[in-house]
C-alpha positions in Angstrom: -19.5 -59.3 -10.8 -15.5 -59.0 -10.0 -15.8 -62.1 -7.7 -17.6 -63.8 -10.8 -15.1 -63.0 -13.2 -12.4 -63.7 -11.1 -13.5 -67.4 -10.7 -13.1 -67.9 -14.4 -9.5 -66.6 -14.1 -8.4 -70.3 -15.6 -10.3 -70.1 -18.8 -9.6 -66.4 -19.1 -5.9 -67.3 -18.7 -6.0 -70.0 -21.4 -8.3 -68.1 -23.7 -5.6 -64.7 -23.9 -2.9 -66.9 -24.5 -4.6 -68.1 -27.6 -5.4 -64.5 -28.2 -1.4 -63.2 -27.7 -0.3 -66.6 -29.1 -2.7 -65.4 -32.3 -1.0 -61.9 -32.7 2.2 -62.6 -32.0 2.5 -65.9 -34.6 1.5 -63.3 -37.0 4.7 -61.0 -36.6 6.9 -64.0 -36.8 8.3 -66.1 -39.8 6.7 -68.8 -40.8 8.3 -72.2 -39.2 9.8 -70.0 -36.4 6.3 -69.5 -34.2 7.9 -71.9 -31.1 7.1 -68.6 -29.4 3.1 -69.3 -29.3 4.2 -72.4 -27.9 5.6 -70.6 -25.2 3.1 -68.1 -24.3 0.6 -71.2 -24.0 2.7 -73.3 -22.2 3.4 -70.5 -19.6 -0.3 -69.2 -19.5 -1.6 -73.4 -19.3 0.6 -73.1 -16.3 -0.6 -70.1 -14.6 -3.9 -71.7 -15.3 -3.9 -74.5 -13.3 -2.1 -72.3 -10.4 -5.1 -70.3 -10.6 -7.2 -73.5 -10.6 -5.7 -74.8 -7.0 -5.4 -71.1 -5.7 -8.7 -69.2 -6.7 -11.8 -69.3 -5.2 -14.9 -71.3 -5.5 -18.1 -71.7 -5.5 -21.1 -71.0 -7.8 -21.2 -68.0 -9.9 -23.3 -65.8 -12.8 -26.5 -66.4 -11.4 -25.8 -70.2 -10.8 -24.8 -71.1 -14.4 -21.1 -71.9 -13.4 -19.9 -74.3 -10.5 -16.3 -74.0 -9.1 -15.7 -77.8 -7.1 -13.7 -80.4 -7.0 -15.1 -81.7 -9.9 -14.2 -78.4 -11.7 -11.1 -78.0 -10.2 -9.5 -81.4 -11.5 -10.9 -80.7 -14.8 -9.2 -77.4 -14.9 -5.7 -78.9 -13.9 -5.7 -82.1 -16.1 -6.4 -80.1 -18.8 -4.6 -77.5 -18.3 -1.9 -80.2 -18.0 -2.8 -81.7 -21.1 -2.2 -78.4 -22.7 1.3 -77.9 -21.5 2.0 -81.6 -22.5 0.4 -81.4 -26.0 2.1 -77.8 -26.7 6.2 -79.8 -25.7 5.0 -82.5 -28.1 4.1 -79.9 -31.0 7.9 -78.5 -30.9 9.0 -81.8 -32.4 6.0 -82.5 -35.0 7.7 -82.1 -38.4 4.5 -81.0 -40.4 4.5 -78.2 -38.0 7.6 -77.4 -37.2 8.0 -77.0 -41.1 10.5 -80.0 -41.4 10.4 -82.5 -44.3 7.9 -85.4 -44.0 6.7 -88.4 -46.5 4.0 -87.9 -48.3 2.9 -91.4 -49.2 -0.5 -92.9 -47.6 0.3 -94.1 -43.9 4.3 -93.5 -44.0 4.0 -90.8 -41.8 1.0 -88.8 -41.5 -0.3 -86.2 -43.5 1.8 -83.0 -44.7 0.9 -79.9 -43.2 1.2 -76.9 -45.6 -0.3 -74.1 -43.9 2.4 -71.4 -43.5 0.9 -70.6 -39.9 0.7 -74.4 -38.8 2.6 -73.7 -35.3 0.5 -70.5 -34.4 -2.8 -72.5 -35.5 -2.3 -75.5 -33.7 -1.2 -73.7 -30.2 -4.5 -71.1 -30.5 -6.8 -73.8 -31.8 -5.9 -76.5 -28.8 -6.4 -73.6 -26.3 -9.8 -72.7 -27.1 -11.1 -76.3 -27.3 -9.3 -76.7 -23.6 -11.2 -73.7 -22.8 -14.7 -75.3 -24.2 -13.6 -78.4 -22.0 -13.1 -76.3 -18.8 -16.3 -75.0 -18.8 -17.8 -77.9 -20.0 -16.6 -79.5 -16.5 -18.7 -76.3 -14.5 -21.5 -75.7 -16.1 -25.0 -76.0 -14.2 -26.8 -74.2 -17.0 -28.2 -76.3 -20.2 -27.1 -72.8 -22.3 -23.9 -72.3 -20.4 -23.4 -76.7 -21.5 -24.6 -75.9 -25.2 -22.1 -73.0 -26.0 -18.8 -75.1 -24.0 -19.9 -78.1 -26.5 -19.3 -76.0 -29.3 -16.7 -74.2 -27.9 -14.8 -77.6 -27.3 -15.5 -79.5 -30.1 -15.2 -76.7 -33.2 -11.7 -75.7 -33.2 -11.1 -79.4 -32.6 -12.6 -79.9 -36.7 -10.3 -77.2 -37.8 -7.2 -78.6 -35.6 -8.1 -81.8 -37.6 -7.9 -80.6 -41.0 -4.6 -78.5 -40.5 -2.8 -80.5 -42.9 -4.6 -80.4 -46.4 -4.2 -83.4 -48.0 -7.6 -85.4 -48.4 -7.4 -88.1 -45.2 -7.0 -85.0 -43.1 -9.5 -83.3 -44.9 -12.2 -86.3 -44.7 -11.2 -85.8 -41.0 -12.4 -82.6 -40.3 -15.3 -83.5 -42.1 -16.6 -86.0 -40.3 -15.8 -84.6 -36.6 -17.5 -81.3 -37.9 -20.5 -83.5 -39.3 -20.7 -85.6 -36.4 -20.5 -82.3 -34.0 -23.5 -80.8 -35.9 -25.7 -83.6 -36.0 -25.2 -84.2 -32.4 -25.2 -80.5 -31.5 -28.2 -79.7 -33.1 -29.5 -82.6 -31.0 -28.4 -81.3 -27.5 -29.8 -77.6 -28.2 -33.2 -79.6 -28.9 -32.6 -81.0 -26.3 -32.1 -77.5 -24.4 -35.4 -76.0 -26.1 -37.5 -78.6 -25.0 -36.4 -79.0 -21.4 -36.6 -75.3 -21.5 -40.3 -75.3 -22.3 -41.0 -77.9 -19.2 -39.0 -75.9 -16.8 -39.3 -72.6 -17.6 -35.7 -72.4 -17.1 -32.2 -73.9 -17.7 -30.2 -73.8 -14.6 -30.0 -77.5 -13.2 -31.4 -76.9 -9.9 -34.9 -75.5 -11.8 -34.8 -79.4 -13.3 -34.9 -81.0 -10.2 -38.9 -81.6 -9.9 -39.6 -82.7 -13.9 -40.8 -86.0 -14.0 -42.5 -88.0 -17.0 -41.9 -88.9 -20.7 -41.1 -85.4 -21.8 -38.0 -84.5 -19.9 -36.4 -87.7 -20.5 -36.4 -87.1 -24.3 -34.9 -83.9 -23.1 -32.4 -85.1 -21.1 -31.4 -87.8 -23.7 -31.2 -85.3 -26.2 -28.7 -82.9 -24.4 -26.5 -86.5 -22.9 -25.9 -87.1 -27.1 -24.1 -83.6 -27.5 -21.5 -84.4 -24.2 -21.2 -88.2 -25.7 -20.2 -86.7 -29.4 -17.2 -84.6 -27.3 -16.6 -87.4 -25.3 -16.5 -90.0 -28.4 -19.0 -92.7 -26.7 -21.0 -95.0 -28.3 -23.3 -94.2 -30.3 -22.0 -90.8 -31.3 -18.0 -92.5 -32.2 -17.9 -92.6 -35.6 -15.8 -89.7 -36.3 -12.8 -90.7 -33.6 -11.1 -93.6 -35.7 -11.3 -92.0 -38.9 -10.0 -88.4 -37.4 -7.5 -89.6 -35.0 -5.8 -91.7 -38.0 -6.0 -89.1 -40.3 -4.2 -86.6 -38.6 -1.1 -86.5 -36.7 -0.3 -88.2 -33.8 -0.2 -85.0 -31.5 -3.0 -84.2 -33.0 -4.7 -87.5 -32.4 -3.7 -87.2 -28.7 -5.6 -83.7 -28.5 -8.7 -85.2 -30.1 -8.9 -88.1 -27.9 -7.8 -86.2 -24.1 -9.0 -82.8 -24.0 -12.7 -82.2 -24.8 -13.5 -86.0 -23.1 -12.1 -85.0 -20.1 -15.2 -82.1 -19.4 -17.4 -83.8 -21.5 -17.2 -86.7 -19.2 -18.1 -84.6 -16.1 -20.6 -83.2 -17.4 -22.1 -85.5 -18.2 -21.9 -86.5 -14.3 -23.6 -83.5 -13.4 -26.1 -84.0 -15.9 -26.8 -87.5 -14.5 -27.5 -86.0 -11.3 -29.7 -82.9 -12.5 -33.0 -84.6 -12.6 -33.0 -87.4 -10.4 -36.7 -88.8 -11.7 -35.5 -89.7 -15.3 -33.4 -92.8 -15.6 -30.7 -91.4 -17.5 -28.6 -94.3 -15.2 -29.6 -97.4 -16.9 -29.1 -95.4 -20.2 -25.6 -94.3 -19.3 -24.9 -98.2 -18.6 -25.9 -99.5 -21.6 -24.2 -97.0 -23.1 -20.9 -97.9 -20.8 -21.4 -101.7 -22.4 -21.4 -101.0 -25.8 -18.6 -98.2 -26.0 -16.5 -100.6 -23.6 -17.1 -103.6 -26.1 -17.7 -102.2 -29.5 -14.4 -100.5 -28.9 -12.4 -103.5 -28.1 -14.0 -105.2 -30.5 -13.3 -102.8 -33.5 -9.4 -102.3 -32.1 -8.7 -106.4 -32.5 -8.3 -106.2 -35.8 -6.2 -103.3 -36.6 -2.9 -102.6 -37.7 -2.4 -98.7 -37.7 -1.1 -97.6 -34.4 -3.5 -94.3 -34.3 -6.6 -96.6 -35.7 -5.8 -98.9 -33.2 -5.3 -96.3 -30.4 -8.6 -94.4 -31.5 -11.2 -97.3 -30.9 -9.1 -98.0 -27.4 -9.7 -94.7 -26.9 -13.6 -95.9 -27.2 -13.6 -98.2 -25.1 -12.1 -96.3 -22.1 -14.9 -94.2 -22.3 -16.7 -96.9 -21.6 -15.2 -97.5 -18.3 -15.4 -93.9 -17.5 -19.1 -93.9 -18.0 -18.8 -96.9 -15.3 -19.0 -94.4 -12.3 -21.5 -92.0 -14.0 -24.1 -94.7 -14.3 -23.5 -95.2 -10.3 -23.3 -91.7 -9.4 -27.0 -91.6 -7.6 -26.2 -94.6 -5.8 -22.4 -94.4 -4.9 -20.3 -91.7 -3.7 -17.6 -93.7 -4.6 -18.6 -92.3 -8.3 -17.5 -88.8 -8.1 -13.4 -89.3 -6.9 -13.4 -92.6 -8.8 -14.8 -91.0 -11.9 -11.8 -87.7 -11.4 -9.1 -90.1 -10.3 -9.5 -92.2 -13.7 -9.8 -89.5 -15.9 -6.3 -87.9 -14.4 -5.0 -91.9 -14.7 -6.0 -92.1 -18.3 -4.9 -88.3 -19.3 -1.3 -89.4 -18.3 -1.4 -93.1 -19.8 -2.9 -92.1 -23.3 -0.8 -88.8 -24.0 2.1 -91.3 -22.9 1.4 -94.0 -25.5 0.7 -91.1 -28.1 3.8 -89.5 -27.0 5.4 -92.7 -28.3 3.6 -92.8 -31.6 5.0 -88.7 -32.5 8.8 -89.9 -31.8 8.8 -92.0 -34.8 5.7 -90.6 -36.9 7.0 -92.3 -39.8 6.6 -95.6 -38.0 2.8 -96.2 -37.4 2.1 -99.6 -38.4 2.2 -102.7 -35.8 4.6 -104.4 -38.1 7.1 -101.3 -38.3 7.4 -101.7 -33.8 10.0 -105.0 -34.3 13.1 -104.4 -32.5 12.4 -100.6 -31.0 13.5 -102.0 -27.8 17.1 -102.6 -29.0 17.1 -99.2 -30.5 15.6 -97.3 -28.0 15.0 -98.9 -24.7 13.9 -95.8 -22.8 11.1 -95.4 -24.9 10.4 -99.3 -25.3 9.8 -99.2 -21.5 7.3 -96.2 -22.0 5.5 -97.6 -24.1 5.1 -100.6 -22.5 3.8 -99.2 -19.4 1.7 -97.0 -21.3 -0.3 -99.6 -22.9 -0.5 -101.7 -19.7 -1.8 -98.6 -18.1 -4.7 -98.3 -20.8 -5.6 -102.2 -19.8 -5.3 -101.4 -16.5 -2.6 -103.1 -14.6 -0.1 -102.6 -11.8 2.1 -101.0 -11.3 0.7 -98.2 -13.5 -1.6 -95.5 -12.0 -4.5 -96.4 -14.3 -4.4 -99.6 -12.2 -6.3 -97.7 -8.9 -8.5 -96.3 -11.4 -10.0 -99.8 -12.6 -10.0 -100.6 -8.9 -12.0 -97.4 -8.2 -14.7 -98.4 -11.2 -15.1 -101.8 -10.2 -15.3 -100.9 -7.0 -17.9 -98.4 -7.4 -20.2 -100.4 -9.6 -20.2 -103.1 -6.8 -21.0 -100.1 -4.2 -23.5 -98.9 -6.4 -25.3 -102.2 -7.3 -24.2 -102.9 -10.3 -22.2 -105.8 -9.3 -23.3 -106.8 -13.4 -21.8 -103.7 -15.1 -18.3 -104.6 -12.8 -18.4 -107.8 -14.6 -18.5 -106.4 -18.3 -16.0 -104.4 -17.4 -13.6 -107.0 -16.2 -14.1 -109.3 -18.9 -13.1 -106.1 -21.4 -10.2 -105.3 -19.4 -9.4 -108.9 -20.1 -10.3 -108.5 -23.5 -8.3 -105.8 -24.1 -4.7 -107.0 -23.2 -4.8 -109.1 -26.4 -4.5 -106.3 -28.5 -2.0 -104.5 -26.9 0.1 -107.4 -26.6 0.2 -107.7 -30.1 1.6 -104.0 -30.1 4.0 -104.7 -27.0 5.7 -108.4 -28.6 6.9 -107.2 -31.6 8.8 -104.0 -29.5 10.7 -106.4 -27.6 11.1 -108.8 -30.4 14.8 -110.3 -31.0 14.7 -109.0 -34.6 16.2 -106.6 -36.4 14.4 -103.3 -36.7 12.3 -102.3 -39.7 13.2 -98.8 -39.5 16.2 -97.0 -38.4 14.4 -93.8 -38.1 16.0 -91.1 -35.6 13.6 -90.4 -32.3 12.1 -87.2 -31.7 13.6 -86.2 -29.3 11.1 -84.1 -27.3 8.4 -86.7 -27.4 10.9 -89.3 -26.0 11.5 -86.9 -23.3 7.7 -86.4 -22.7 6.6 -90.2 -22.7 9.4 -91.3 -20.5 8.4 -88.9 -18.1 5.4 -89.3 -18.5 5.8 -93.2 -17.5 7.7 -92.7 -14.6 4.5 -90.1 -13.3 2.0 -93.0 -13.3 4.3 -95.5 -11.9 5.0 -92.8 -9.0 1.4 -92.3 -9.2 0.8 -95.6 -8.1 3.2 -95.6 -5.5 2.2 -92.5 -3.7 -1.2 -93.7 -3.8 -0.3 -97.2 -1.9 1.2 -95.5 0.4 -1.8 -93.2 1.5 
């Protein structure tokens, strides 16, 4: 039982510092938590050190996996948590500062007197969810890190009470109970077949049955992951919150939803959950790129791009029987796109009161640095040299040819394509020759954070070249 509990030391590490991070915020004066902050930061650290250091292995009777697979998850978001909790210190409807009020001008107001010690303890426990969402080998163990991901995610979303923020939470609580309720059928029934809910006791089922099963439990991970057709809540939450908070909805949770639903894939190798998982790649891939041509609000336009890298990242997951090209492609592009998106959100929180397209003309001539972030953020979402997202397209493509589905490579080079016009139409007006449209002052944490931020997936893709 020691050895067992000392392979969760990561989650346990996370999960106290939202518990200290919880007591202490409530001895400190409202506007003046940056201590929280702290504590996570430091215990998100330790975290991942205990990732790369601890042992592994299965444990608890075979319900929990320590891998590779769980290993990356556990750093990346651990990582995402440090990242997420630098970018909080400048948020002004956290930190307490003054904000606009009016529709899109800058985001919702946040008028909870414990916003700072919320947000940290509330982004902890959904990384926790997402950690063992990326280990779990037991339908019950997968059911309870769904939950545990994607609830305090609805509360983070309705922090600031105003009624987008509101409708927010609303829907990604909605959409997380339908769905939920759908993958603990799911559980119950497969349950019934097997007599039991580890994965290896799913190996032998075979027929109609199981396949509803399986089907069932795949639309709780896509609902955390935000895949077609369970996507409906991310444009409407990640546009009616902040943009830190719109980073966090759109990174953590995806990351172990997205393994798990690799090692889900595997699990009962007579259902074809693969052909599902590629038509499902399709449609999140295009519907996504699709919905983002026409929009004009950064974090609209930056939640249905969001979609549709999901839909590449399914790419390796339909191949993963085939391929074992699937499994490092599948971790190497979700580490690539953690970096790129929290960089181009990063972006967004230095000037939250600039969050249309049309309000982007002339940052470059302002502020350069972050011009430059930006614009290797967004290549990096399309997929282009020299940012580090660039190996991961390589890897998917690459993988769907090995796995024979030279088809689905296709589909997703033509929405790779697809998707540069959109992001160009964010990038030209940055490095426009006109004068600015606001002369707002740059927060100056989350210029700090996307810069660097930039430079690590340009280095990325450098060290990687080199190997």
């Amino acid at each position: 039982m020691t050895a067992d509990l000392l392979v969760l030391a990561p989650e346990a590490l996370l999960a106290l510092g939202a518990v200290l991070g919880l007591a202490v915020g409530t001895w400190l004066p409202p506007g003046r938590e940056g201590a929280v902050r702290g504590i996570g930061g430091v215990l998100a650290v330790a975290a991942a050190v205990a990732a790369l250091t601890g042992p592994r292995g299965p444990a608890f009777d075979g319900t929990y996996l320590v891998d590779t697979a769980t290993t990356v998850v556990r750093v990346v978001v651990a990582g995402a948590v440090v990242v997420t909790l630098v970018l909080a210190g400048d948020r002004p409807d956290v930190s307490g500062g003054p904000r606009p009020t009016s529709g899109d001008s800058g985001g919702p107001p946040l008028t909870s007197a414990r916003g700072d010690t919320a947000f940290a303890v509330l982004l902890q426990l959904s990384a926790v969810g997402a950690m063992l969402l990326g280990g779990a080998t037991d339908l019950l163990l997968l059911a309870a890190a769904v939950l545990l991901a994607g609830l305090p995610l609805a509360a983070l979303a309705g922090l600031a009470r105003d009624g987008r923020a509101t409708e927010a939470a609303l829907k990604y609580f909605l959409t997380s109970a339908l769905f939920g309720l759908l993958a603990l059928t799911g559980t119950t029934l497969l349950l019934g077949l097997a007599g039991a809910t580890t994965y290896p006791a799913l190996v032998g089922l075979t027929g109609a049955a199981p396949a509803v099963g399986i089907v069932l439990v795949l639309a709780g991970l896509l609902m955390a992951a935000g895949a077609v057709p369970a996507h409906y809540w991310v444009p409407d939450a990640v546009d009616g919150t902040s943009p830190v908070t719109g980073a966090v909805l759109t990174t953590t949770a995806k990351i172990g939803a997205l393994v798990a639903l690799w090692r889900l894939t595997l699990a009962v190798p007579a259902v074809p959950t693969p052909l599902l998982v590629a038509i499902l790649a399709v449609a999140s891939m295009t519907l996504g790129n699709l919905a983002a041509f026409a929009q004009t609000s950064l974090r609209r336009l930056l939640a249905y791009s969001t979609v549709s890298q999901v839909g590449y990242l399914l790419v390796p997951v339909a191949v993963a029987r085939e391929t074992a090209l699937a499994l490092p492609t599948l971790l190497g592009y979700l580490a690539a796109y953690t970096v790129t998106n929290l960089a181009v959100f990063a972006v967004v929180a230095a000037r939250p009161q600039a969050l249309e397209i049309g309000e982007q003309r002339g940052l470059a001539r302002r502020h350069p640095a972050l011009a430059v972030a930006l614009a290797v953020g967004l290549l990096g979402l399309v997929g282009t040299p020299p940012t580090v997202v660039f190996a991961g397209k390589l890897g998917v493509f690459a993988a769907a040819l090995d796995g024979g589905a030279a088809w689905l490579a296709v589909v997703a080079v033509v929405n790779s394509i697809a998707s540069l016009f959109y992001y160009l139409r964010w990038i030209a007006p940055v490095f426009s020759a006109g004068d600015p449209v606001l002369r707002d002052p740059v927060a100056p944490r989350a210029r700090a954070v996307a810069v660097g931020l930039a430079v690590v997936s340009v280095v990325g893709t450098v060290a990687l070249a080199t190997l």
